[in-house]
N, C-alpha and C positions, 0 to 999 in steps of 0.2 A: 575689240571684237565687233564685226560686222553683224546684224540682227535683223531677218525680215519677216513683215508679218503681215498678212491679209486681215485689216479690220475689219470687222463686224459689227453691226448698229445691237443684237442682242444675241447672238452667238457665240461661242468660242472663238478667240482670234486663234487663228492657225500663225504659226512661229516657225523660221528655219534658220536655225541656226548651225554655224560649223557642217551643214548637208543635212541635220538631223531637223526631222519634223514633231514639231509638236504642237501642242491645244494649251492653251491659257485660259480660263476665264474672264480676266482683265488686263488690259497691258501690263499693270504695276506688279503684277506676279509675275514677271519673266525678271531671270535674274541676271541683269546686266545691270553697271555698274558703272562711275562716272567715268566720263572717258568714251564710253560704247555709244556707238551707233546704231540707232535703228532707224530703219525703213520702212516707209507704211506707204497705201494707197491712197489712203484719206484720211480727213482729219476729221471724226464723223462727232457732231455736238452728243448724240449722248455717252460720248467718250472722254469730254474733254476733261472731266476729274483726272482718270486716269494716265491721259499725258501731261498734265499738272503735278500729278506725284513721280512721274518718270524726270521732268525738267527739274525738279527740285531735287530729283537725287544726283543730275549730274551729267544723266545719260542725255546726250545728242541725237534728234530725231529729223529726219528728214523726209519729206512727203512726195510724192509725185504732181506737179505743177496740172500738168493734163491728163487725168484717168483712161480716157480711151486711149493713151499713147500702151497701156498693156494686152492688148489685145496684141501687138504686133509682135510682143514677144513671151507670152504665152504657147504652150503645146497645146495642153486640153485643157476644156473646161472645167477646174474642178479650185477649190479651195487650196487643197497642197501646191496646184501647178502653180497659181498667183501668187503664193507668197515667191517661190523658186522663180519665178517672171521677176519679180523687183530685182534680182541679182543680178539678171542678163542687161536690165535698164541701164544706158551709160548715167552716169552720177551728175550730169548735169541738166538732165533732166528733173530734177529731185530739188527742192526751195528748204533749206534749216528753218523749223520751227523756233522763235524763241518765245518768252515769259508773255511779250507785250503784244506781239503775233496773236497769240492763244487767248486772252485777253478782247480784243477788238473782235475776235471770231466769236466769240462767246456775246459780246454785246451785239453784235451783228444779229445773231440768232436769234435774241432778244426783241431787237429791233425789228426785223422782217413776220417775226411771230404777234407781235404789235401789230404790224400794219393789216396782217392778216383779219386782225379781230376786232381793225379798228373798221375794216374793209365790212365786214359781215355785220356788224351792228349799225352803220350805217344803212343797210339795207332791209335788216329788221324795223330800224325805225322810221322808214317810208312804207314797210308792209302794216304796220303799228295800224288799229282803229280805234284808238279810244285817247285824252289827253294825257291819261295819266301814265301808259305805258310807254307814250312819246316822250312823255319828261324824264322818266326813267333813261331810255333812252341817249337822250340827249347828256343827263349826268356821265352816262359810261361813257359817250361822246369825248365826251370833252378831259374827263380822265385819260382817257385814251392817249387823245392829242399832247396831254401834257408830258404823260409818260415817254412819247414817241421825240418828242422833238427834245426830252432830257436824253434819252441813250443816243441822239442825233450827236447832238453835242461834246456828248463822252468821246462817241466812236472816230469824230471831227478832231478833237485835241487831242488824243491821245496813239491814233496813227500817223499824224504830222513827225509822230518823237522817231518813227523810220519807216515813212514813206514819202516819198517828194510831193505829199498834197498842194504844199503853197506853191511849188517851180508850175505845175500845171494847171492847178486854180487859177495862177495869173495867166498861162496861155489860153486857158476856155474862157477868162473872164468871169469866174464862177466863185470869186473870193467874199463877196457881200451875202451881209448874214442870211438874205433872203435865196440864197442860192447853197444853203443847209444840205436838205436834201438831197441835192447833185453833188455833190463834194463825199457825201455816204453813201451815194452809186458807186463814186470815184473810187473809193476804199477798195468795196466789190469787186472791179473789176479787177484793182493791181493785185488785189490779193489770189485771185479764182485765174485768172487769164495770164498767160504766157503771149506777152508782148513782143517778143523775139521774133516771132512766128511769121510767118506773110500775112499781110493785110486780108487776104480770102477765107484762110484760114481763123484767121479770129473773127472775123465776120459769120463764119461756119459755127462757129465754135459757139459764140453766144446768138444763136439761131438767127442770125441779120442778114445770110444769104439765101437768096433766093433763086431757083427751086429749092427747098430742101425736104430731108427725108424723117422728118418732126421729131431727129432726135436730137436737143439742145438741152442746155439747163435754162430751164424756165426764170429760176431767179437769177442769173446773167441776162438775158432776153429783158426783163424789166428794169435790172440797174441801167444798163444802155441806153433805153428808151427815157428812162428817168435824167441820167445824166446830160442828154441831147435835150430834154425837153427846158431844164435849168438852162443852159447853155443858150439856145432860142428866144428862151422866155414866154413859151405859147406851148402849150396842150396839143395842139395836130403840127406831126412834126413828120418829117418825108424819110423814105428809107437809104435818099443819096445823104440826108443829113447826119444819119446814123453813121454811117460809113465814114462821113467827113470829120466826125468829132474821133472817133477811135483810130484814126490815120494821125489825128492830131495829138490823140495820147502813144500813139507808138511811138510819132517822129522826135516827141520833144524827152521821150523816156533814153530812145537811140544817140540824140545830142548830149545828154547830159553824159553818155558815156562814153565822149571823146576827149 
């Protein structure tokens, strides 16, 4: 049985299955069974228990690689109409979630929620006036740091086990431990971005072309800049540069598939 459903970050997911619509409260209450497929738009983190108890039961879940690619096959705006949009999606449009997928997205979240906070305490403790609230500080500091570059590492080894990290770390030149952090843009992108696409369009996609209409995902926009800046080796990095490193992740994605 085929199963599609419009997630929701705290909503009802809307469900269609066999034509029939229905509301769930959580994915693991729709009853499909190992073997069955579902369809979803996203794989939204505070969801991912629940497609953790869908993979463990058996069911097959597959995602949509590029979210605005349903606007094009949508009627109306509405919740019932997107989940009945996944159906019209050709299927190769759509990436198999698996255990270790779900896993690395999970630490991913982790990791970007980290930098987030490692970002904003850093800035508290240059606005800091006193010594003692700067060593405060400073201690989160550096917890911080240690915390970020342990889920660094996680998310580093244990995407290698199915994604071509090492084939294209050796073509950026990005395989030395100090080149961490661009190796966990890396992740980012294979995982979020359809490499298939035309070079313009991924350039569009994770906000790298310019003019643009300021709708991108901001954390693609940052792995890019991040992965080019590893790639460099220098903090001010050019916008031909950006373009030159994700040509370089398409074409060597493209060869491996000859």
């Amino acid at each position: 049985m085929k199963i599609y459903a419009d997630v929701h970050w705290r909503k009802d997911h809307v469900v269609v299955a066999d034509g029939v619509v229905k509301r769930f409260r959580k994915l693991s209450d729709i009853p499909a069974q190992a073997g069955d497929e579902l369809y979803v738009d996203a794989i939204l983190p505070s969801r991912f228990r629940e497609f953790e108890e869908l993979l463990a039961r058996g069911v097959r879940i597959f995602y949509l690689r590029r979210t605005d690619v349903i606007e094009k096959y949508r009627e109306t705006k509405s919740d019932e109409d997107d989940a009945r949009a996944l159906a019209r999606i050709p299927e190769h449009l759509f990436r198999e979630l698996t255990g270790k997928e779900l896993e690395v997205r999970r630490l991913l979240h982790k990791y970007t929620t980290t930098k987030s906070h490692l970002k904003l305490v850093k800035q508290l403790s240059r606005e800091a006036d006193d010594e003692e609230t700067r060593a405060h500080y400073r201690h989160l500091i550096n917890h911080l740091r240690r915390r970020k570059d342990k889920l660094a590492r996680e998310i580093d080894a244990l995407a290698r086990s199915f994604l071509p990290i090492h084939q294209i770390s050796e073509r950026l030149r990005i395989s030395s431990g100090k080149c961490l952090y661009g190796r966990v843009a890396l992740v980012q992108l294979l995982l979020y971005v359809d490499f298939s696409l035309g070079l313009r369009k991924i350039l569009t996609y994770t906000g790298n072309y310019y003019p643009n209409d300021g709708k991108y995902n901001k954390m693609l926009k940052d792995a890019t800049e991040s992965l080019t800046i590893s790639v460099k080796g220098r903090q001010k990095i050019k916008g031909k540069e950006v373009r030159e490193v994700l040509k370089t992740v398409k074409n060597t994605l493209k060869a491996m598939k000859r």
